[in-house]
PLY file of the C-alpha trace (Angstrom):
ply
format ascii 1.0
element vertex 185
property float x
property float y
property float z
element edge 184
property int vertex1
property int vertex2
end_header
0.00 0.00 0.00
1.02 3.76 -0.69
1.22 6.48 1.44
-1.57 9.30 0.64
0.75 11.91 2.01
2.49 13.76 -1.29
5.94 14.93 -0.72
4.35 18.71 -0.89
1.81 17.78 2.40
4.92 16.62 4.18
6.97 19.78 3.71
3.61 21.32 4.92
4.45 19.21 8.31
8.33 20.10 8.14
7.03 23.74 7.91
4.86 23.85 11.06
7.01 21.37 13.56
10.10 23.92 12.43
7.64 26.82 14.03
7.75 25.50 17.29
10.62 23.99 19.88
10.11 21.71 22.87
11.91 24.75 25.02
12.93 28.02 25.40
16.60 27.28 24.70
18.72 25.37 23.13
17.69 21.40 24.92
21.57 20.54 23.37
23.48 22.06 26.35
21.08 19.90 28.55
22.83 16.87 27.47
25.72 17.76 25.28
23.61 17.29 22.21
23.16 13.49 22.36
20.48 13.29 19.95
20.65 10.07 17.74
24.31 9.12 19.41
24.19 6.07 21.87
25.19 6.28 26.01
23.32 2.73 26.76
25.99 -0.27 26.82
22.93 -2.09 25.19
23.51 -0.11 21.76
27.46 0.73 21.73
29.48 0.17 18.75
25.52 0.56 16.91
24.72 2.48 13.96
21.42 4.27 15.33
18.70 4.87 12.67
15.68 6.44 12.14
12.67 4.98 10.12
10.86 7.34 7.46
7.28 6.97 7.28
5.91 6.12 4.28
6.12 8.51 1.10
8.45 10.74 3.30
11.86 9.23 1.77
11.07 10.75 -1.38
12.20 14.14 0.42
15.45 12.68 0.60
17.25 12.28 -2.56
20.48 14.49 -2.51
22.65 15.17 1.18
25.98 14.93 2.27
25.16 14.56 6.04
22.76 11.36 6.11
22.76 7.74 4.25
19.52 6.52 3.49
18.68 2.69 3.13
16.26 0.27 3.23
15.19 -3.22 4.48
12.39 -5.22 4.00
9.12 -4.53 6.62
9.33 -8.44 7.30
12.73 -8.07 8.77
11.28 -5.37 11.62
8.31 -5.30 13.68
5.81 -3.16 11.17
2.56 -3.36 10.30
2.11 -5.88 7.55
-0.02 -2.43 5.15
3.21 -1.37 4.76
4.14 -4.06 2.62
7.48 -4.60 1.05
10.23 -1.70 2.40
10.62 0.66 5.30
13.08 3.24 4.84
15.96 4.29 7.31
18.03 7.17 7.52
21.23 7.55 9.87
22.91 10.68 10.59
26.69 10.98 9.15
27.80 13.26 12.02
25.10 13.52 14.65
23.43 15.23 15.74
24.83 18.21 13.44
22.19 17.35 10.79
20.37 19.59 8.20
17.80 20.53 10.69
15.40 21.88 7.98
15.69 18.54 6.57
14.91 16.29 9.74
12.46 13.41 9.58
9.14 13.92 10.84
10.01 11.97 14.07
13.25 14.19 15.11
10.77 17.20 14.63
8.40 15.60 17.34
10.67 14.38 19.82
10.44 14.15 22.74
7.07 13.90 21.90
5.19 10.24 20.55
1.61 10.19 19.72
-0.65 7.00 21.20
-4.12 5.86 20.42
-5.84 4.59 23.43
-8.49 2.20 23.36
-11.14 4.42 21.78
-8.50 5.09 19.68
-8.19 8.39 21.21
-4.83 10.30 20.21
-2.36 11.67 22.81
0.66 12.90 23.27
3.18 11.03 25.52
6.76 11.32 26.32
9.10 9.21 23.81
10.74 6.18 25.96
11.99 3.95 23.63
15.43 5.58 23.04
18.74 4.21 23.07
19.87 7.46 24.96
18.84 9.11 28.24
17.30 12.88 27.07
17.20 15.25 30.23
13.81 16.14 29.10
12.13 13.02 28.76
14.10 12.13 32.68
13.36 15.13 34.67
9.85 15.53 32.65
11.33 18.99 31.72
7.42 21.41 30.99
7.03 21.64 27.11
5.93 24.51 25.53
2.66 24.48 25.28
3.00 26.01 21.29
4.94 22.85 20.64
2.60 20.51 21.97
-0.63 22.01 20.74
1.08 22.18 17.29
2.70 18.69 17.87
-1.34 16.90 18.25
-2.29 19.17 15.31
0.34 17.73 12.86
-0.17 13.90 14.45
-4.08 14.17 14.20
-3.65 15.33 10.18
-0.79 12.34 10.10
-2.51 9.33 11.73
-5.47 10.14 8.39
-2.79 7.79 6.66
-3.86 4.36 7.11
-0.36 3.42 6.93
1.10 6.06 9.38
-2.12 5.23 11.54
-1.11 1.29 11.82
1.99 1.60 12.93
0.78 4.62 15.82
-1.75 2.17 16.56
0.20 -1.00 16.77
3.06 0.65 19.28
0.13 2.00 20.97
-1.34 -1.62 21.80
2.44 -2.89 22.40
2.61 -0.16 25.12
-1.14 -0.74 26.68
-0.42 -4.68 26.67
3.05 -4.18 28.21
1.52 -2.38 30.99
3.58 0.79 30.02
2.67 3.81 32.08
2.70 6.64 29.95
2.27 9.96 30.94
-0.31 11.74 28.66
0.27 15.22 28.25
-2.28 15.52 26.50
0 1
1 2
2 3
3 4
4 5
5 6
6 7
7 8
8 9
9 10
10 11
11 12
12 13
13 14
14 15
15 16
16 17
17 18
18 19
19 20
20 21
21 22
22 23
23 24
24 25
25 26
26 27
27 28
28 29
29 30
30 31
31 32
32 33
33 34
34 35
35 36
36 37
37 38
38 39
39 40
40 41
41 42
42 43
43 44
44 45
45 46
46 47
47 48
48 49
49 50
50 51
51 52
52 53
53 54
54 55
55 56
56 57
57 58
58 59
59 60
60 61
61 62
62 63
63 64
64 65
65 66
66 67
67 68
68 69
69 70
70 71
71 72
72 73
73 74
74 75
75 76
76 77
77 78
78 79
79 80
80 81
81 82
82 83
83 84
84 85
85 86
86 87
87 88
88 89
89 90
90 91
91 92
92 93
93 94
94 95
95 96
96 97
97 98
98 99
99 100
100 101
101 102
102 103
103 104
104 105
105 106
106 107
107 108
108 109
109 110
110 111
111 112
112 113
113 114
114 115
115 116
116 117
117 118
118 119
119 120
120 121
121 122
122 123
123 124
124 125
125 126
126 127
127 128
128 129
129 130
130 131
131 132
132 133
133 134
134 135
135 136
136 137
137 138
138 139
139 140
140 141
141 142
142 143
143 144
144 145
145 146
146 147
147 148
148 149
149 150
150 151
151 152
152 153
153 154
154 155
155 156
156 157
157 158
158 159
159 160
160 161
161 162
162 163
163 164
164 165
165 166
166 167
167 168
168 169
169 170
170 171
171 172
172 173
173 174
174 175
175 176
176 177
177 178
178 179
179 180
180 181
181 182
182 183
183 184
């Protein structure tokens, strides 16, 4: 199955994430910029990737400071809509990265969306990272701009049935697991 999101509607989303940030400063000096590097001995000697949703590798064609691959969707836990290949991207020299050229997920961190039983979105605190984020750890107040903006863009997203699957399948991972997430909202 495609994606219905066209490479235009996802520069829409790179457009408003970029117009909001978790905090008033610069989150970096928090934790000497440890974003997509590794500090777990679970994960050293690693390369740490991100996945692209669907439709959303087509905005990376050309850069010097990512690699972009792919493996097939039976090889990970995915939904099985996604069908053949999910896309990765790893940083060359992280975390000094194009930022207006960041994945949809780096633009939302430290922020993951669940869908509750009803099937409810929220907005919880990103956990399953290979690194320990000060923000995430001492449950550091958000802006409330980036939030609100943050549910906005994931309630538009999750109208992908593919994009939607995966949300809800890490959602019923975490609600089976017993995981107590912290809804902010």
């Amino acid at each position: 199955m495609k994606s219905s999101i066209s490479k235009e509607t996802f520069f829409f989303f790179f457009e408003l994430l970029d117009s909001v940030s978790p905090v008033d400063f610069d989150c970096g000096t928090l934790c000497d910029d440890i974003c997509c590097t590794c500090d777990t001995p679970e994960c050293q000697g690693q390369d740490l990737v991100l996945y692209l949703f669907p439709g959303e590798e087509q905005l990376f064609v050309d850069g010097d400071w990512y690699e972009m691959s792919y493996e097939s969707t039976q090889k990970y836990k995915y939904p099985t809509s996604w069908g053949g290949d999910v896309y990765f991207i790893r940083c060359l020299n992280p975390p000094h990265c194009d930022r207006k050229l960041r994945p949809i997920q780096c633009r939302t961190f430290p922020l993951a969306p669940h869908l509750d039983e009803n099937d409810e979105l929220h907005l919880i605190y990103e956990e399953d990272i290979p690194y320990v984020c000060p923000l995430i750890r001492d449950k550091t107040p958000l802006n409330k701009d980036f939030i609100e903006t943050n549910y906005k863009a994931w309630k538009l997203l999750i109208q992908d049935p593919l994009i939607k699957d995966l949300i809800k399948m890490d959602s019923i991972e975490r609600i089976e697991n017993n995981v107590n997430c912290e809804i902010l909202i």
